[in-house]
C-alpha positions in Angstrom: -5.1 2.9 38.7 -6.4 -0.6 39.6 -9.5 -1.6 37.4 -12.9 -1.1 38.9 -15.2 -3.1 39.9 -17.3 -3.9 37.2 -14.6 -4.2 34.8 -12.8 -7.0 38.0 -15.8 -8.5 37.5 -16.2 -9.6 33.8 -12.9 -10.2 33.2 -12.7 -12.8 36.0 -16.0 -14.1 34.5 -14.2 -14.2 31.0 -10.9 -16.1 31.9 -13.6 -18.8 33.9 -16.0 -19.1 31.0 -13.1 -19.9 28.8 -12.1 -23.0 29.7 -15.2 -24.1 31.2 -16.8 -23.7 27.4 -14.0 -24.6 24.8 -15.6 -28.0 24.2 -19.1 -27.7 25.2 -20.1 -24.2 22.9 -18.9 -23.3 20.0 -17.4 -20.1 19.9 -17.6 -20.1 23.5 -13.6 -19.3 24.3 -13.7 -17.0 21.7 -16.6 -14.9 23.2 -14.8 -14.7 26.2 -11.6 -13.6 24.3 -13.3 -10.7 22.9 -15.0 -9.7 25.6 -12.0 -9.5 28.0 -9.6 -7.4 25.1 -12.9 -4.5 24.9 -12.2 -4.3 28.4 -8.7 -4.2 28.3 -8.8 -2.2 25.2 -10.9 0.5 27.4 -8.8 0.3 30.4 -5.3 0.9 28.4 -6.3 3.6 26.7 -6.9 5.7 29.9 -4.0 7.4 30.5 -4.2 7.1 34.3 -3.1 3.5 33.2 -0.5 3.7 31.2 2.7 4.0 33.8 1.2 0.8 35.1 1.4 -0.8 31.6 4.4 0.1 31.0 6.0 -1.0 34.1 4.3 -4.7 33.3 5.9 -4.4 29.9 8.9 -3.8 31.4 8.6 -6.8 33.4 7.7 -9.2 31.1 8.5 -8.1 27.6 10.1 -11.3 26.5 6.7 -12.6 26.6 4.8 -9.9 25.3 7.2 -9.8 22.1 6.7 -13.7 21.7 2.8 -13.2 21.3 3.6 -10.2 19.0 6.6 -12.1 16.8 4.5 -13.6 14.7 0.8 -11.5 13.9 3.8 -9.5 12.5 5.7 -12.3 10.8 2.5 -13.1 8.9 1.4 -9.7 8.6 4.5 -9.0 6.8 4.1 -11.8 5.0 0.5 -10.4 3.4 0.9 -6.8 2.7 4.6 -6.7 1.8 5.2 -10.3 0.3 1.6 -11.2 -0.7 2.5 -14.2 -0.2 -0.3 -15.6 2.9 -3.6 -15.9 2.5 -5.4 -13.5 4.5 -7.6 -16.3 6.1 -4.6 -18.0 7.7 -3.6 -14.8 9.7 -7.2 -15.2 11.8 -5.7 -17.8 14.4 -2.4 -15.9 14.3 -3.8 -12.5 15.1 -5.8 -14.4 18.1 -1.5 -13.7 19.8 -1.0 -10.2 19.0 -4.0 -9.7 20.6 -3.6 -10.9 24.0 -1.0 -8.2 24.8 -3.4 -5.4 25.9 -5.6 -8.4 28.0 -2.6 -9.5 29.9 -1.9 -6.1 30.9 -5.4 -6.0 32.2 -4.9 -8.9 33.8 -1.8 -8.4 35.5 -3.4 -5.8 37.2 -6.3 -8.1 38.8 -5.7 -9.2 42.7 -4.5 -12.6 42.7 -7.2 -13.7 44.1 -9.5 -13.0 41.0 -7.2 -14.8 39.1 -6.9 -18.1 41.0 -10.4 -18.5 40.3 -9.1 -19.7 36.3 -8.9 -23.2 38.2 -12.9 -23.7 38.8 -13.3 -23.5 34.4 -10.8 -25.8 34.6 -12.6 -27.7 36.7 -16.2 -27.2 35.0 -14.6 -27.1 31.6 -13.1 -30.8 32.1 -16.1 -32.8 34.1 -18.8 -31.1 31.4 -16.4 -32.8 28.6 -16.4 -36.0 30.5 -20.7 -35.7 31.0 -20.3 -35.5 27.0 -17.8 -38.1 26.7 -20.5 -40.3 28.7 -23.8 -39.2 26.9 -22.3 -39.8 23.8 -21.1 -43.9 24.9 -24.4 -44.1 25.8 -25.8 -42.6 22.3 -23.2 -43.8 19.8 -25.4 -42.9 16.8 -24.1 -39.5 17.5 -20.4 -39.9 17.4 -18.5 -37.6 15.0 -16.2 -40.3 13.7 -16.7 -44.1 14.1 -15.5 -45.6 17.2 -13.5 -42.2 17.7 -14.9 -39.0 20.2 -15.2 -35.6 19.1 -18.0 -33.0 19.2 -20.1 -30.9 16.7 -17.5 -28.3 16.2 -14.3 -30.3 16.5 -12.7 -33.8 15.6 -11.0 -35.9 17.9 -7.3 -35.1 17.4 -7.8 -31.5 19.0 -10.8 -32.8 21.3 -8.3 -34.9 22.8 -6.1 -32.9 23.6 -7.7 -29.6 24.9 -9.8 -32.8 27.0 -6.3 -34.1 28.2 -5.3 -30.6 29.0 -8.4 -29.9 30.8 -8.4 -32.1 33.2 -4.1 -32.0 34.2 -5.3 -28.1 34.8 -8.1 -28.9 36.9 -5.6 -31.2 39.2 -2.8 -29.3 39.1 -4.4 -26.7 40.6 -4.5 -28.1 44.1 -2.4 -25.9 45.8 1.0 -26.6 47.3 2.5 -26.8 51.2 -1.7 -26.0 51.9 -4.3 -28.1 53.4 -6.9 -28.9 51.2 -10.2 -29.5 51.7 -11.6 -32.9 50.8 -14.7 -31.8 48.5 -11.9 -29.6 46.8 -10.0 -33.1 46.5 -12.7 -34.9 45.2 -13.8 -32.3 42.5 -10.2 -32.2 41.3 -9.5 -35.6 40.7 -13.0 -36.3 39.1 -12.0 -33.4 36.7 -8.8 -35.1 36.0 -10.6 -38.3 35.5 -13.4 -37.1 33.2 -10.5 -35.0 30.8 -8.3 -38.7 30.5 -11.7 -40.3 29.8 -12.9 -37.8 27.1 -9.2 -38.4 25.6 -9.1 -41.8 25.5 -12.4 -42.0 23.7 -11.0 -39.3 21.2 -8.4 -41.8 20.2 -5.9 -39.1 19.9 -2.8 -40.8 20.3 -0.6 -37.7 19.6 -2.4 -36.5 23.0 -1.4 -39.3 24.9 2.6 -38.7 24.1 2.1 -35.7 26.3 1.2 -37.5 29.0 4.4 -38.5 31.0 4.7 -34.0 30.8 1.3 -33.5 32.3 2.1 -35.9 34.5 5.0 -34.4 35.7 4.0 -30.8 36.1 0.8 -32.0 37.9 3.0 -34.0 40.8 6.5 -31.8 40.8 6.7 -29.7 44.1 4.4 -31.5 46.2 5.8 -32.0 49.5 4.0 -35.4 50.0 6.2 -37.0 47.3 9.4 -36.2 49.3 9.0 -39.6 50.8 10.2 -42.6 48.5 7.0 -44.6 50.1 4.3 -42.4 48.6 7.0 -41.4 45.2 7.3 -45.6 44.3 3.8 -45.9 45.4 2.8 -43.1 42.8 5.0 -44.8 40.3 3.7 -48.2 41.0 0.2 -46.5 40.7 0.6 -44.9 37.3 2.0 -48.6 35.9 -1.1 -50.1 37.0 -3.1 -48.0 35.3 -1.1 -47.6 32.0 -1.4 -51.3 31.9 -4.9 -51.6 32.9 -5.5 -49.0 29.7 -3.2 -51.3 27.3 -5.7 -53.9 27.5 -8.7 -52.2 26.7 -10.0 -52.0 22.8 -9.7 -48.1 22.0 -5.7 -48.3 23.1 -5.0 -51.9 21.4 -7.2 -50.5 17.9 -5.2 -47.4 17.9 -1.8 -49.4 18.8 -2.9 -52.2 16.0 -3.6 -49.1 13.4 -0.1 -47.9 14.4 1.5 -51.6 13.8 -0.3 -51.6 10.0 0.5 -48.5 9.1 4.8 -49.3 9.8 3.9 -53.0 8.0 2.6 -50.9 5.2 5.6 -48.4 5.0 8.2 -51.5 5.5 6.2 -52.7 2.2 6.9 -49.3 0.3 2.9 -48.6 0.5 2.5 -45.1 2.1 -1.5 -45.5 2.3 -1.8 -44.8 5.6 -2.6 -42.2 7.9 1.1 -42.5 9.6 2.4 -42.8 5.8 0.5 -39.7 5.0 1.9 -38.0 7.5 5.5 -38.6 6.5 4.7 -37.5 3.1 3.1 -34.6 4.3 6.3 -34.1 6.4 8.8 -34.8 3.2 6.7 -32.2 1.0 7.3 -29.5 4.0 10.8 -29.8 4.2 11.4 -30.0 0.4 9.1 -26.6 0.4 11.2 -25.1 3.1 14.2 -25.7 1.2 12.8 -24.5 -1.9 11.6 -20.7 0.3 14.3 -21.1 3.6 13.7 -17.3 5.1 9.9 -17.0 4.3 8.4 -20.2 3.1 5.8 -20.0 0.7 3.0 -18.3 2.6 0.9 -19.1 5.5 -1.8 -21.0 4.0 0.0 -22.3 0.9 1.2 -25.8 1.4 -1.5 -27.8 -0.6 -0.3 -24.8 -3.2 2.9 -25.7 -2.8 2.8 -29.3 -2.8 1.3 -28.4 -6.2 4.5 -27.9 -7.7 5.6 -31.6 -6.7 4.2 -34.3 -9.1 5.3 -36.9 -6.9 3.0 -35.2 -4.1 -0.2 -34.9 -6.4 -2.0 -37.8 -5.1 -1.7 -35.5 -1.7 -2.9 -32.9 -3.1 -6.4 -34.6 -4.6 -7.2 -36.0 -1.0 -5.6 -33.4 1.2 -8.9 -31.2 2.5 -7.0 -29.7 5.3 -4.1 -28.1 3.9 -1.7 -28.8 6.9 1.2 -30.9 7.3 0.0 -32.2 10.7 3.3 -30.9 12.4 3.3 -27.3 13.9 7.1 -26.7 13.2 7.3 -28.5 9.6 4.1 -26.7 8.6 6.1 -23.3 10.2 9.2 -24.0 8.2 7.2 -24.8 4.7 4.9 -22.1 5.0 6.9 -19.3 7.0 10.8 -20.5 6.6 13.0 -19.7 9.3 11.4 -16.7 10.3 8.5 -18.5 11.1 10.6 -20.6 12.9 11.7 -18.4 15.5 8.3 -16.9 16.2 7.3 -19.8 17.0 9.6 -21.2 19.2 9.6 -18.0 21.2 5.5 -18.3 21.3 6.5 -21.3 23.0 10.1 -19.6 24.6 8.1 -16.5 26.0 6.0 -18.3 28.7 8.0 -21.2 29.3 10.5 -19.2 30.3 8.6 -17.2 33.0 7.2 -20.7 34.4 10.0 -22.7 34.7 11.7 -19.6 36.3 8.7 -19.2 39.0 8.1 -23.1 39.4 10.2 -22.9 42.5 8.9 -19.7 43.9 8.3 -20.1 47.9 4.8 -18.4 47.4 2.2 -21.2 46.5 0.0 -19.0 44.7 3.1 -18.2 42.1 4.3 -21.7 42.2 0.9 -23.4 41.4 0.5 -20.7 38.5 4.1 -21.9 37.3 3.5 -25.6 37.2 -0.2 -24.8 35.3 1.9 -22.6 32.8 4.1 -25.5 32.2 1.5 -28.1 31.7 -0.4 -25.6 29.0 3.0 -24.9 27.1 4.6 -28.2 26.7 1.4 -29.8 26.6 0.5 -28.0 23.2 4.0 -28.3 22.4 3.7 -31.8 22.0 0.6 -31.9 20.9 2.0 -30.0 17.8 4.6 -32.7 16.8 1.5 -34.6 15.4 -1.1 -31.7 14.3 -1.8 -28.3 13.6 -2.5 -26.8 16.9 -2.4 -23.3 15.9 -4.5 -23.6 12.7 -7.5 -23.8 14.7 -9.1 -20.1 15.8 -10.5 -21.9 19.3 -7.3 -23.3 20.1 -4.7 -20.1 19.3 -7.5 -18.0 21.3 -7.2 -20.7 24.2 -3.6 -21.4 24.2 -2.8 -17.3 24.6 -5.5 -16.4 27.4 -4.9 -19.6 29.5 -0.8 -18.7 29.2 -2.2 -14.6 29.5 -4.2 -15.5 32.9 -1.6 -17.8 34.2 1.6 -15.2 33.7 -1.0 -12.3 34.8 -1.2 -14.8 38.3 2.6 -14.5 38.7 3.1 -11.0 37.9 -0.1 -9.8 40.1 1.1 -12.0 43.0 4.6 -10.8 43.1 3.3 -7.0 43.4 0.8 -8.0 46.1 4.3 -9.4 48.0 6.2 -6.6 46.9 3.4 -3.9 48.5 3.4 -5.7 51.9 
C-alpha cells in the first residue's frame, strides 16, 4: 500500500525542511527527523505494509545493516560492557533510526523526493544571507575572525555550509535542458555555501573540496569536449588562486606554517600539535582495548591513565580526538571500526553502483549520495562529525532521502 496523501505530504515537507534549516534553527533537522520516523513508525506498523518493507529490505539490506551496525555496537557496549556513557549513544541512535524512515521513503513517487534539491537550495543561500549579515555586524561573530552560528562553531559550520551548497549544484539534472532561473538559483546556492565556508575558516572542509568538486561535474555531457573540460580546469585554477591571496586563506595557511615550525621545535602548543597528541593518546588507548576500546565517550577518561597526556586532559573540554576513525578505534576498538566504515560502505556502495544509471533521476541521486558520503568522510579525518546530534541526524536522512530516490525510481521503471 502506497502512503496516503497526508502522510506524502509531511514527509516530503520533512526531508525539504531539513536541509533548508540545519544552520539557520537549532534543532531544526532534528524536528524534521522526528517528525518523518512518527510517520514512518505509523505506516510500518500496518500490516498492509509490511510485504512492501520487506521487499525494500531485501533490496537494500547492506545499507540498512550499516545504519543498524553500530546503535548496536554501542548499545552493546552500555548494557552488557558498561563501558559507554549513555549520553554518547544519542548521535549514534540518530542511525538505527533511520531504518523505518527510509522504508517510508522508498515508497514515495520519485517525484516527491526530487524535491530534497530546493532545501538544498534554501538551506545553502539562507547560510550565505547569514554569512553576509554577520561581515556586515562583526560584533556578533562566534569566534574572532572565524564564522559560525549560535548553535555551532566553525569547523562543522563549514562544512555542512560546503556541503550545502555542492548539493544545491549538483542537483542540476543530467542529459536535460535546464531552465535558466533553475541555473541561476543553483549556482548562487553553490556560491553562498563556499562563501559561508570560507568565512568558517574550516580548513579540514576545504580538503574535501577537489571530491565535491568531482561528483558535482562527473556525468555531464557538456564536459565530453576537451574545450569546455580545460576550460573548467583553467576556471577552477583561477579561482583557487584568486582565494590564495585573500586574508582568511593566507591566516589559516600562516597558522598551519607556525604550528609545523612549532612541532620541528619539539613544542606541541598548537592546535595542529594538539591534534597529533590527541591522535597519539587514541592509538595508544586502542592498543591498550583493541576489540572494544574503552567506551564511547571515554577518551578524556582514558587519556587519564597517561601522565604524559595530562596537560590534555586539563584543557581538553570536548572529549574528542578530532578524527572520526582514531576516536572510533580508542573508544570502540575494532568493532567500532567496522561499523563505521560500513556507515560509510552501506551508501557508498549503492551510489557509486547507480552513478552510471541511464535514468537521470537515479544518476543525479547517485552523484548527490556521493558528495554527502565522501564529503563527511573527509570531513572526519580532521573532526568529530558524528559526535554532534544535528550532524548524525543530517548525515542519515540526507543519505535515507537520496537512496529512497534510487530505490523509488527503479520501481517507477520497473512498473512501466
Amino acid at each position: 500500500m502506497y502512503p496516503n496523501r497526508f502522510v506524502t505530504g509531511v514527509a516530503t515537507a520533512a526531508i525539504i525542511l531539513s536541509p533548508a534549516l540545519v544552520l539557520t534553527m537549532q534543532g531544526g533537522t532534528g524536528y524534521c527527523y522526528f517528525t518523518l520516523l512518527m510517520l514512518a513508525l505509523g505506516w510500518t506498523a500496518h500490516p498492509a505494509n509490511w510485504e512492501r518493507c520487506r521487499s525494500i529490505w531485501r533490496e537494500y539490506r547492506l545499507y540498512l545493516i550499516s545504519m543498524l551496525a553500530l546503535p548496536v555496537a554501542v548499545l552493546f557496549q552500555v548494557l552488557v560492557l558498561h563501558t559507554a556513557k549513555l549520553s554518547a549513544f544519542d548521535s549514534i541512535l540518530r542511525f538505527g533510526l533511520i531504518v523505518p524512515s527510509f522504508l517510508l521513503l522508498a515508497s514515495l513517487p520519485s517525484a516527491r523526493l526530487r524535491l530534497v534539491q530546493w532545501g538544498f537550495v534554501a538551506g545553502a543561500i539562507a547560510t550565505g544571507a547569514w554569512a553576509l549579515y554577520e561581515v556586515l555586524h562583526t560584533g556578533s561573530w562566534s569566534m574572532p575572525e572565524r564564522l559560525g552560528n549560535a548553535f555551532m562553531n566553525p569547523i562543522p559550520f563549514g562544512g555542512t555550509a560546503l556541503l550545502l551548497g555542492f548539493l544545491a549544484f549538483a542537483s542540476l539534472e543530467r542529459d536535460r535542458k535546464i531552465w535558466l532561473g533553475e541555473w541561476a538559483l543553483k549556482i548562487i546556492a553553490l556560491l553562498c555555501g563556499c562563501y559561508a565556508s570560507y568565512l568558517s575558516g574550516a580548513r579540514g572542509a576545504w580538503i574535501a573540496l577537489p571530491v565535491l568538486v568531482w561528483a558535482s561535474m562527473a556525468g555531464r555531457h557538456w564536459l565530453s569536449n576537451r574545450w569546455t573540460a580545460a576550460g573548467l580546469v583553467l576556471l577552477l585554477i583561477a579561482a583557487l588562486g584568486a582565494l590564495s591571496t585573500t586574508n582568511m586563506v593566507q591566516e589559516r595557511v600562516s597558522a598551519l606554517e607556525s604550528d609545523i615550525r612549532k612541532l620541528s621545535a619539539g613544542n606541541t602548543e598548537s592546535s595542529t600539535g594538539i591534534r597529533l597528541e590527541l591522535w597519539k593518546a587514541s592509538l595508544e588507548l586502542y592498543a591498550e582495548q583493541p576489540v572494544f576500546g574503552v567506551g564511547k565517550g571515554r577518551l578524556k577518561e582514558g587519556m587519564m591513565h597517561f601522565p604524559k597526556y595530562n596537560h590534555l586532559v586539563s584543557d581538553f573540554h570536548m572529549h574528542l580526538a578530532h578524527n572520526e576513525i582514531l576516536s572510533m578505534l580508542a573508544e570502540a576498538g575494532t568493532v567500532g571500526l567496522v561499523c563505521l566504515l560500513l556507515l560509510y560502505g552501506g551508501p557508498l556502495r549503492y551510489f557509486w553502483k547507480y552513478r552510471r544509471h541511464s535514468d537521470p533521476t537515479i544518476t543525479n541521486a547517485a552523484y548527490m549520495g556521493l558528495i554527502m558520503v565522501l564529503g563527511t568522510f573527509v570531513f572526519g579525518l580532521t573532526n568529530d562529525v558524528f559526535a554532534v546530534v544535528m550532524n548524525a541526524a543530517f548525515y542519515a536522512l540526507t543519505t535515507a532521502t537520496l537512496l529512497a530516490t534510487i530505490a523509488s525510481r527503479r520501481r517507477e521503471l520497473a512498473e512501466r
